[in-house]
C-alpha positions in Angstrom: -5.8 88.5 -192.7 -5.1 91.8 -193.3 -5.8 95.1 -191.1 -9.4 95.7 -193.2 -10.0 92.1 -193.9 -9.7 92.2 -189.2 -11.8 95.2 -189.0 -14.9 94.2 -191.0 -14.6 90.8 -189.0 -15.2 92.2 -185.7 -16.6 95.7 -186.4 -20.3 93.9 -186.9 -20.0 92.8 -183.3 -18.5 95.5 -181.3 -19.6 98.2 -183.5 -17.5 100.1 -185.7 -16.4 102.9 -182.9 -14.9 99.8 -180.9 -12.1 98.8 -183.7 -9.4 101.4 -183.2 -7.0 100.9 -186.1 -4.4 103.4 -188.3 -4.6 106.6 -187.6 -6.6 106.7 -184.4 -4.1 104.0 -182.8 -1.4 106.0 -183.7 -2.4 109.0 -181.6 -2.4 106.7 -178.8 0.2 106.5 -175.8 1.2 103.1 -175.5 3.0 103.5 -172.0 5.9 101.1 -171.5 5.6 98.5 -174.1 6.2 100.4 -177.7 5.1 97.3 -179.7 1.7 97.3 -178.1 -0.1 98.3 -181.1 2.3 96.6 -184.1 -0.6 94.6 -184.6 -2.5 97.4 -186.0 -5.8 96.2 -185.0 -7.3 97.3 -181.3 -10.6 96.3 -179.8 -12.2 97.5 -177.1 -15.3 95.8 -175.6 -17.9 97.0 -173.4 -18.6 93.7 -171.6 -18.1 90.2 -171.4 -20.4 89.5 -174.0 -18.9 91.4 -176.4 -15.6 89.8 -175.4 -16.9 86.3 -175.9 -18.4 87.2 -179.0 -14.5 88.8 -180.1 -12.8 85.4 -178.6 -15.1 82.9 -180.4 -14.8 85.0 -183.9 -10.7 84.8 -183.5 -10.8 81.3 -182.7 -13.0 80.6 -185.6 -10.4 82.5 -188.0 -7.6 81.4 -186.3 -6.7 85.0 -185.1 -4.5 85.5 -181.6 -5.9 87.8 -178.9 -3.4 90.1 -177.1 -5.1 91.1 -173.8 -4.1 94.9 -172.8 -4.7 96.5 -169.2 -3.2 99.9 -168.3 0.2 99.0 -170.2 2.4 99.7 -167.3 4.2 95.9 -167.7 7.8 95.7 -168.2 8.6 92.8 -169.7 6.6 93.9 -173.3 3.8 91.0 -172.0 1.2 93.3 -174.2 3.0 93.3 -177.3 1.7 92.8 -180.9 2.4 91.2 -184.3 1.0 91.8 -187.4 -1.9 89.4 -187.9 -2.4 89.5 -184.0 -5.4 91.7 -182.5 -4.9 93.7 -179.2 -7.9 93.8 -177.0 -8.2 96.2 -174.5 -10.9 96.7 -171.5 -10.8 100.3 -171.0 -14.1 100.3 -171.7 -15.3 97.8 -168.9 -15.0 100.5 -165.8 -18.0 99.5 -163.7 -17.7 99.2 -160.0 -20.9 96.6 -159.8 -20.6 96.1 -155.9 -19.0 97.3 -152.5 -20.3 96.0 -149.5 -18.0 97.0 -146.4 -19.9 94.8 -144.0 -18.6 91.7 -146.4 -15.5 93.7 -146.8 -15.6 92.9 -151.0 -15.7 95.1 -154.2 -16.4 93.4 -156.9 -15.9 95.6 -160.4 -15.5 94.8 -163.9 -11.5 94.2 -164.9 -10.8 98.0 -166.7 -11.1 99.4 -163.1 -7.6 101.0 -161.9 -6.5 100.2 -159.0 -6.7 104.1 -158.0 -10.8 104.1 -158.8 -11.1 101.4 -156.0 -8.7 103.0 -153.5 -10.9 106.2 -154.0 -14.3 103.9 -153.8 -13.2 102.5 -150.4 -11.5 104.9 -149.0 -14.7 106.6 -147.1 -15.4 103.2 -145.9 -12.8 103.6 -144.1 -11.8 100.6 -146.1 -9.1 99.9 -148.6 -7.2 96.9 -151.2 -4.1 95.0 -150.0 -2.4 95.5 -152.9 -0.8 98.9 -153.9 1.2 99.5 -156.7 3.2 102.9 -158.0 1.2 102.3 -160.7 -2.4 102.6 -159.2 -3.2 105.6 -161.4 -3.4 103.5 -164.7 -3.1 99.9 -163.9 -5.8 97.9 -163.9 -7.6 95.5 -162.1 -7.5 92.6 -165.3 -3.8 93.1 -165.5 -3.3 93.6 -161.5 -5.1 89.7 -161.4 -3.6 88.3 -164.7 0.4 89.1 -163.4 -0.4 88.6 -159.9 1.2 91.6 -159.0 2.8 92.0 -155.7 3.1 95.5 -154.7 4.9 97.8 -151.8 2.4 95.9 -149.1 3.1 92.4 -149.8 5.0 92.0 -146.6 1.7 92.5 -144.8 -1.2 91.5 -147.0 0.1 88.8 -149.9 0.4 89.2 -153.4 -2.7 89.6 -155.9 -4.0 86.0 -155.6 -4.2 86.2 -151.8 -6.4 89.2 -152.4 -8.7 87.7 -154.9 -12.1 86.3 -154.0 -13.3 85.8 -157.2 -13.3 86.2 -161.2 -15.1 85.9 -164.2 -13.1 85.0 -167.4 -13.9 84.3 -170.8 -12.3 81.0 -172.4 -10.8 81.1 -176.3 -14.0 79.5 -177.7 -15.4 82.0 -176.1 -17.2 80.5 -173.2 -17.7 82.7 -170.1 -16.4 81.2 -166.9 -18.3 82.3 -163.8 -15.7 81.8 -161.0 -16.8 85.0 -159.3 -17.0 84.6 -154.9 -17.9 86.8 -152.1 -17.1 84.5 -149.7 -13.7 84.9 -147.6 -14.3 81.3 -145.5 -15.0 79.1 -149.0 -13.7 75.3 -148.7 -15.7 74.8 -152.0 -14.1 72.3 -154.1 -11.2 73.6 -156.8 -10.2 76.8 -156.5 -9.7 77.5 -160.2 -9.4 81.1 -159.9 -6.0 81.0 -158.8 -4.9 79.4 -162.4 -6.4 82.8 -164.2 -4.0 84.8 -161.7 -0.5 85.1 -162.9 -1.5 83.2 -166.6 -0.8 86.6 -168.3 -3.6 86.3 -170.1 -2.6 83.1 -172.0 -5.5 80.7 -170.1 -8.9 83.3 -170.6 -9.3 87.0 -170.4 -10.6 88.4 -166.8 -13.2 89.8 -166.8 -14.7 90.8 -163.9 -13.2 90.4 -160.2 -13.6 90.6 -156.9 -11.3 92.4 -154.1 -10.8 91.4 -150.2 -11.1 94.5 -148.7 -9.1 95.4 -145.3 -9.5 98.2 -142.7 -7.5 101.0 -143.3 -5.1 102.5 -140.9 -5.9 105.2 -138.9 -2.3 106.6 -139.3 1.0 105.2 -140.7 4.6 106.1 -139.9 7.4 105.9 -142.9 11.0 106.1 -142.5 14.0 106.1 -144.4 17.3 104.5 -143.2 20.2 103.5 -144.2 22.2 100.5 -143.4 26.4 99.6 -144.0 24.9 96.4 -145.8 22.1 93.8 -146.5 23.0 92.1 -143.0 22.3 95.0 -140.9 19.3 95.9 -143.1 17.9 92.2 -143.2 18.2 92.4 -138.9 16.0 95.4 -138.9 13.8 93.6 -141.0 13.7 90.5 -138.6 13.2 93.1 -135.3 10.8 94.9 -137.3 8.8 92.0 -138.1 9.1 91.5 -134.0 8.5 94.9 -133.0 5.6 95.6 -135.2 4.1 91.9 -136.4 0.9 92.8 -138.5 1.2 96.5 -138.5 4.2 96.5 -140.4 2.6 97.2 -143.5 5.7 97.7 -146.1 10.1 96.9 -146.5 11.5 98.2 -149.2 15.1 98.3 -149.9 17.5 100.4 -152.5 20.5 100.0 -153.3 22.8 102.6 -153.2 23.9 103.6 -157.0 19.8 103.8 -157.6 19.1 105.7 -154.7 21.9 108.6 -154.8 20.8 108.5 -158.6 17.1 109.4 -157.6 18.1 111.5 -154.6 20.4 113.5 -156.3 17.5 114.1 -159.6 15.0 115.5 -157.4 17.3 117.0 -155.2 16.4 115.4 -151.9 19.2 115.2 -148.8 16.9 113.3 -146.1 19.7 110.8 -145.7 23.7 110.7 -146.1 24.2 109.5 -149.3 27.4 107.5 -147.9 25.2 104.2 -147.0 25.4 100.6 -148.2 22.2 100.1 -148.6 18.7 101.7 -148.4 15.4 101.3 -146.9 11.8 102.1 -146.7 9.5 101.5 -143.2 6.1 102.1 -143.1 3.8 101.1 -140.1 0.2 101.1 -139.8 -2.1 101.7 -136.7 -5.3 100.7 -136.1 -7.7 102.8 -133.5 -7.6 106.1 -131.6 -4.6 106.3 -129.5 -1.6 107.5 -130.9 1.4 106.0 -132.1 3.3 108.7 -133.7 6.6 107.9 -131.4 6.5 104.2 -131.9 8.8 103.7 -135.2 10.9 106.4 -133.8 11.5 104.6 -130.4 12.0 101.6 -132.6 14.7 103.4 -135.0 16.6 104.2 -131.6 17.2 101.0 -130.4 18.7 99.9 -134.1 21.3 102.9 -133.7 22.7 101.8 -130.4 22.4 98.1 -131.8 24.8 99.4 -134.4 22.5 98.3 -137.6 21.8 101.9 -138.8 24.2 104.8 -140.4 21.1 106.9 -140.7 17.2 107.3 -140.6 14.5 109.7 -140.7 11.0 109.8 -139.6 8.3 111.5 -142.0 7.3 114.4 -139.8 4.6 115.3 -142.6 2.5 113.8 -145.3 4.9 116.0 -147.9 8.1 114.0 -146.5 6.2 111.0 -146.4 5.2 111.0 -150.4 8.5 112.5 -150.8 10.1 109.6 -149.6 8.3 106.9 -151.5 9.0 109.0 -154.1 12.7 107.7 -154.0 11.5 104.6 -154.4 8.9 104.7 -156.7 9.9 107.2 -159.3 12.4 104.5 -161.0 11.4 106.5 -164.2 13.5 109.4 -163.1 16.8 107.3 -163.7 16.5 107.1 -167.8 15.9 110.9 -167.8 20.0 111.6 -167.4 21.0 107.6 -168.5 18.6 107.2 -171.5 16.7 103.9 -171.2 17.2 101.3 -168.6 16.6 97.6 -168.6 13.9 96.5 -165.8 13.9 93.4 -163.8 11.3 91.9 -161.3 12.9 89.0 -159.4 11.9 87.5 -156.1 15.4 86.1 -154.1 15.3 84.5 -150.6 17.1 87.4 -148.4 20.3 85.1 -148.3 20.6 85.6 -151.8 20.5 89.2 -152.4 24.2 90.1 -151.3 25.4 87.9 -154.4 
């Protein structure tokens, strides 16, 4: 089938408005992945109805369905090929329930990730995944690559964050997996194969979020280490010092970090280190804790496992310092484009 022959398929169902092709796709952004919208056809539904209705149409004409979140993948997982339809749920941006006594949001999956850290954030309340991406990624694409985030350490990847989700099925059956519940010994949990499945199994839907307590403070640092040993023994003391408050680890390694450093022109630590590192500690109540990560700090410099650190004295140094480790994007500006990889490594084999 051909770009009209798609269009007056599907633009009965969803309305005519709803089946973006020529040049209204082309004045659209497709974010990381550049083939997102080769296809030439994009749908965007306003609920799982219309979503159904879209799945069980393709299946009848033997179309494939490219699901699209906020485009902010790196591995081109939104891609398109003529003959192919991209299906987008931009348009599916309800919160439809947040209940901080349950500790729970449950909202359709076009929600970014930002909308619900704004939503619970005067609940005192907050997700347990965070990504650099929070602005534009989504909560369908959050669930369907089981994304892991800068707090994984301390609260689990996507699918230990998930309660619950609706999806839709290629013939177009809805699937109603959605929970509340966070003690539920219920038979399969059959949720957990929708999370990470890309998109190849159903399309989410609809989800719902653990919520946990947010900290009353936190405390970031930046160090640097001689190598991964010394900076893997601050991890294993950290883990000691701090056990659930440690809420994030991150480490650089040195050519990407004096790269980043040097673009925005930041001098927090020497650049003469082995390795890199990012702390962050969370505290929970009303005393203060402001001198805890810096007495901890200490006691690795007369261990001998740091070269150098700094404390965040301000919110400004604080964003400033996860912005040399989030602002990856800053690299192909000089160096022209850069290959991306997302790995995971037991610590022994990271030196290799």
């Amino acid at each position: 089938m051909d770009i009209s022959q798609i269009s007056a398929l599907f633009a009965p169902v969803i309305g005519t408005q709803n089946v973006i092709t020529r040049e209204r796709l082309a004045l659209r952004n497709t974010g990381y992945c550049a083939a997102s919208y080769d296809g030439g056809v994009l749908l965007t539904p306003g609920s799982a109805q219309d979503v159904s209705k879209i799945c069980w149409l393709a299946a009848e004409h033997g179309l494939a369905i490219v699901p699209q979140g906020g485009l902010t993948g790196l591995v081109q997982g939104t891609a398109t090929a003529p003959g192919q339809v991209a299906l987008s749920l931009e348009k599916m941006t309800r919160i439809l329930e947040l209940d901080p006594v349950q500790g729970i949001i449950t909202a359709e999956a076009g929600v970014t990730l930002q909308q619900v850290i704004d939503a619970a954030e005067p609940l005192g309340l907050a997700p347990g995944v965070d990504l650099p991406s929070r602005g534009s990624c989504t909560l369908g694409g959050l669930a369907s690559t089981n994304a892991g985030g800068i707090q994984a350490i301390r609260y689990g990847m996507a699918r230990d964050n998930i309660l619950g989700l609706e999806a839709v099925l290629a013939d177009g059956t809805i699937l109603d997996l959605n929970n509340t519940l966070l003690k539920n010994n219920a038979g399969y949990d059959l949720k957990q194969l929708f999370i990470g499945s890309e998109g190849t199994l159903g399309i989410i839907t609809k989800l719902t979020l653990r919520l946990h307590s947010r900290p009353s403070s936190v405390q970031t640092a930046l160090i640097g280490c001689a190598g991964t040993e010394d900076l893997f023994q601050v991890l294993a003391s950290a883990r000691k010092a701090f056990g659930g408050s440690l809420l994030s680890f991150e480490a650089m390694w040195p050519e990407f970090f004096i790269q980043i450093a040097t673009h925005l022109g930041s001098s927090l630590v020497s650049p003469d280190c082995g390795i890199y590192g990012v702390i962050e500690t969370g505290h929970w109540g009303d005393t203060e804790h402001e001198d805890a990560l810096t007495t901890f700090l200490a006691g690795c410099f007369e261990d001998g496992l740091l070269q150098d650190g700094t404390v965040a004295q301000s919110e400004t140094q604080r964003r400033t310092i996860w912005q040399l480790r989030e602002d990856a994007d800053v690299i192909e500006s000089p160096n022209g484009p850069c290959l991306s990889y997302d790995v995971g490594l037991r610590l022994h084999d990271i030196p290799g």
